[in-house]
C-alpha positions as CSV (number, residue, x, y, z in Angstrom):
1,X,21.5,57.5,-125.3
2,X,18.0,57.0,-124.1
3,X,18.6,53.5,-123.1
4,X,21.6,54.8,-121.3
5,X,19.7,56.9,-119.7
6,X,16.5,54.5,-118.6
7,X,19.3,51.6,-117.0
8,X,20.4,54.5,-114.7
9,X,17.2,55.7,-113.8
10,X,16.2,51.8,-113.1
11,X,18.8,51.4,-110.6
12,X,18.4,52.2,-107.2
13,X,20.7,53.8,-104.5
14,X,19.7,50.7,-101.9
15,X,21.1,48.2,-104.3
16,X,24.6,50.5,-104.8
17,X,25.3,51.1,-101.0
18,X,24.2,46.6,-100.4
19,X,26.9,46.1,-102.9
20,X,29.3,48.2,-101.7
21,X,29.0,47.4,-97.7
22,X,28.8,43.4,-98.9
23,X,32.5,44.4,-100.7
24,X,34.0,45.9,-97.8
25,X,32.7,42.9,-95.3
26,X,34.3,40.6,-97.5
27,X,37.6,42.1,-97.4
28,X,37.1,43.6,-93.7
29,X,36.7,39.2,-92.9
30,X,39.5,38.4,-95.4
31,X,42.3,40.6,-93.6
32,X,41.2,40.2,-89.9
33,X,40.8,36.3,-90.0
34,X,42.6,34.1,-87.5
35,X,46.3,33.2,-88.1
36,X,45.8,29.9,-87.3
37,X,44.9,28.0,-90.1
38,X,48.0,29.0,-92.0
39,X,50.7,27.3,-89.8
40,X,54.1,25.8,-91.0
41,X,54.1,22.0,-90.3
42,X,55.0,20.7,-87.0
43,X,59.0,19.2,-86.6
44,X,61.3,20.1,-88.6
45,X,61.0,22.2,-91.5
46,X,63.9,21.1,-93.6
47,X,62.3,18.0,-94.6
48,X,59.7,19.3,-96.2
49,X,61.7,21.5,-98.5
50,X,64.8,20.4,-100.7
51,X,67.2,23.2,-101.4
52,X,70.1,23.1,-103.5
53,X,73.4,24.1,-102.1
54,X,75.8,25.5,-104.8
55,X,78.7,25.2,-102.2
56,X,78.3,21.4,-102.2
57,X,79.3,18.7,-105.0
58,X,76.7,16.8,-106.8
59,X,76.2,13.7,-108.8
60,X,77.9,14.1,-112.3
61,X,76.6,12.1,-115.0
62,X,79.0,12.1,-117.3
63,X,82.9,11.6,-116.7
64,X,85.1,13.7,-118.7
65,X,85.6,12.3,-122.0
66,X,87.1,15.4,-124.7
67,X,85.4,17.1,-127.0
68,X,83.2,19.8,-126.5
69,X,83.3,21.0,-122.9
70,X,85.6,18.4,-122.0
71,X,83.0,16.0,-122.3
72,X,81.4,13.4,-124.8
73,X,79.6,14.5,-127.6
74,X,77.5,11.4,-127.1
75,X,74.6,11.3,-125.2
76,X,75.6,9.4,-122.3
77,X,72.2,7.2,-123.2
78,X,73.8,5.7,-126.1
79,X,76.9,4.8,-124.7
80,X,77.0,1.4,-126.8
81,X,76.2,2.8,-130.1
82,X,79.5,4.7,-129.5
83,X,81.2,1.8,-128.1
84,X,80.1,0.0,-131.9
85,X,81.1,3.3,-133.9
86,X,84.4,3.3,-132.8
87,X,84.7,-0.1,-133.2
88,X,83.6,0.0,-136.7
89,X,85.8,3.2,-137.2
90,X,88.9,1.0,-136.3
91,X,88.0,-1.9,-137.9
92,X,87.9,0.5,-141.2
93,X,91.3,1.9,-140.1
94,X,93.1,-1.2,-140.3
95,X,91.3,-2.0,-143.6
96,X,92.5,0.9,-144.9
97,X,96.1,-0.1,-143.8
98,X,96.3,-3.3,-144.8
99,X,95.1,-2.0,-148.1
100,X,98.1,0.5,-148.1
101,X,100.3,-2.2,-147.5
102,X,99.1,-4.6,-150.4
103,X,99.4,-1.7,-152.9
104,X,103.1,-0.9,-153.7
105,X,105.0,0.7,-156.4
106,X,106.8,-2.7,-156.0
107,X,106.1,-4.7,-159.1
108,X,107.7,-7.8,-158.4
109,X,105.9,-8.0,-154.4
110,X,102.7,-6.9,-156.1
111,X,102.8,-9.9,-158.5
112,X,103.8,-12.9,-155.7
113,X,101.0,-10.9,-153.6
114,X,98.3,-11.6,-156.9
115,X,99.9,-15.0,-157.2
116,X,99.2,-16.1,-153.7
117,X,95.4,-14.7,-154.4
118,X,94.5,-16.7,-157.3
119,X,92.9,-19.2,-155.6
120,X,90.8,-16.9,-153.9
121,X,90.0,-15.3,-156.8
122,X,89.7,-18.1,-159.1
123,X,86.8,-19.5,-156.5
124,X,85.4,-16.0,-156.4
125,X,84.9,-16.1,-160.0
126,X,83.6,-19.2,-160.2
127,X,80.6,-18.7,-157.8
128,X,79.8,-15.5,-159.2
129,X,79.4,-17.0,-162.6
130,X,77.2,-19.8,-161.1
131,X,75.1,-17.0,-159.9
132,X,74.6,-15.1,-162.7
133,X,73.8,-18.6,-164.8
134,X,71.1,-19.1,-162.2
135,X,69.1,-16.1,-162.6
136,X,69.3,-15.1,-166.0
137,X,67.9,-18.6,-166.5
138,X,65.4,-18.2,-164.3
139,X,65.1,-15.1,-165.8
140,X,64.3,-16.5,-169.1
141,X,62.0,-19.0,-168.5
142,X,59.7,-16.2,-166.7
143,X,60.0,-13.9,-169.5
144,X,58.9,-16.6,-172.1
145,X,55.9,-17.5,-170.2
146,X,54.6,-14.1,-169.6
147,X,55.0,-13.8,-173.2
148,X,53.2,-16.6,-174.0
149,X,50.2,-15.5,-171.1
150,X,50.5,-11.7,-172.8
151,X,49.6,-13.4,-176.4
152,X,47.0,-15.4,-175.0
153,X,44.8,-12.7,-173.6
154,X,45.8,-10.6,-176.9
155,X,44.1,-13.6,-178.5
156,X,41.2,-13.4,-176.3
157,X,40.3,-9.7,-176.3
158,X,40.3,-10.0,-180.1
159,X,38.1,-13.1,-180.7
160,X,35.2,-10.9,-178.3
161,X,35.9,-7.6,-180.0
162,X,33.3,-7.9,-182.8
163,X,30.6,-8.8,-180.2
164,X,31.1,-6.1,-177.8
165,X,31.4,-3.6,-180.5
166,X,28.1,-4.8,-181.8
167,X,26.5,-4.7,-178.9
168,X,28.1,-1.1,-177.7
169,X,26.8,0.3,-181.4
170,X,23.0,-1.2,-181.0
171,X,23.2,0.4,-177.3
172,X,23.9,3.8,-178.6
173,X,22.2,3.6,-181.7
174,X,19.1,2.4,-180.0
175,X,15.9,3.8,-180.3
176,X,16.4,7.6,-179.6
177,X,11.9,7.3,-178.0
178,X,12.8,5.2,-175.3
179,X,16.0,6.7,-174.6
180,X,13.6,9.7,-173.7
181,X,11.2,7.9,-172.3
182,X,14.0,6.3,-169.9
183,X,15.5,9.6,-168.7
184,X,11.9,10.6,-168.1
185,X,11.3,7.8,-165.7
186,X,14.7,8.0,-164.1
187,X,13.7,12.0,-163.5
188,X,10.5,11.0,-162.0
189,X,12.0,8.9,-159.7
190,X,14.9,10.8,-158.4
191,X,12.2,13.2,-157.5
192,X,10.1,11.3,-155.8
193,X,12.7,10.1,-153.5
194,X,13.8,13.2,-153.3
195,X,9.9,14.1,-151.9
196,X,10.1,10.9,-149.4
């Protein structure tokens, strides 16, 4: 409260009354200035400002088409990815058809149409079986070597097993003094670079 009262004390009625006339000038200037230097653009004003007229047409995008609204429910963007989706849609329809027409509860025009794709088959089976003799022998011949490599290193890891578990056993078995003595250097010099 006593500062309160010591800021209203230091303020003087000279600085109030320059801040209040300075205020009033300010807008006095502001609402009395010269008209002048906000005037519209000489000519014609339309072509500064576009307007849109709802009585007149304007430029429509996309054409009536069905579904929702009467129109595509494409984006008119990607015009030929539905171009290829109904192609592949039809292309599926008339699979599905000629599918319909191959399968019959006729027995006798189901076994001429099995007889006139033998061949087909028959050379389908063929090539398939050429395939699968192909890669299991590949197959085969990479399995047996990375058996052979897998034994090898097997081989290896135990012919220098003794070693490095004589030499892991003499590390940790070593002599417990200059274990101590190690750590004690390794402290001394963490903490003097700590210091630098």
């Amino acid at each position: 409260m006593q500062r309160i009262m010591n800021w209203a004390k230091s303020i003087r009625l000279p600085q109030i009354l320059t801040a209040f006339v300075a205020g009033v000038l300010l807008l006095v200037t502001q609402a009395c200035a010269d008209s002048s230097t906000a005037q519209t653009p000489p000519g014609n004003s339309n072509n500064y400002i576009k307007r849109n007229d709802p009585t007149k047409a304007y430029d429509v995008k996309n054409q009536p088409a069905g579904g929702m609204n009467n129109f595509s429910d494409v984006d008119a963007r990607a015009k030929g990815q539905e171009d290829a989706a109904n192609a592949k849609a039809e292309a599926l329809r008339e699979n599905a058809g000629e599918n319909l027409r191959n399968s019959s509860s006729n027995v006798a025009r189901n076994v001429r149409r099995v007889l006139n794709d033998k061949e087909q088959v028959g050379d389908n089976i063929q090539q398939e079986s050429e395939y699968v003799k192909d890669k299991t022998g590949n197959t085969t011949d990479d399995f047996a070597r990375g058996v052979k490599e897998g034994f090898g290193n097997i081989k290896d890891n135990l012919s220098t097993a003794p070693g490095y578990v004589k030499d892991t056993a003499q590390k940790t078995a070593g002599n417990p003094l200059e274990g101590i003595k190690n750590a004690d250097k390794n402290a001394a010099r963490t903490t003097e670079r700590n210091l630098n």
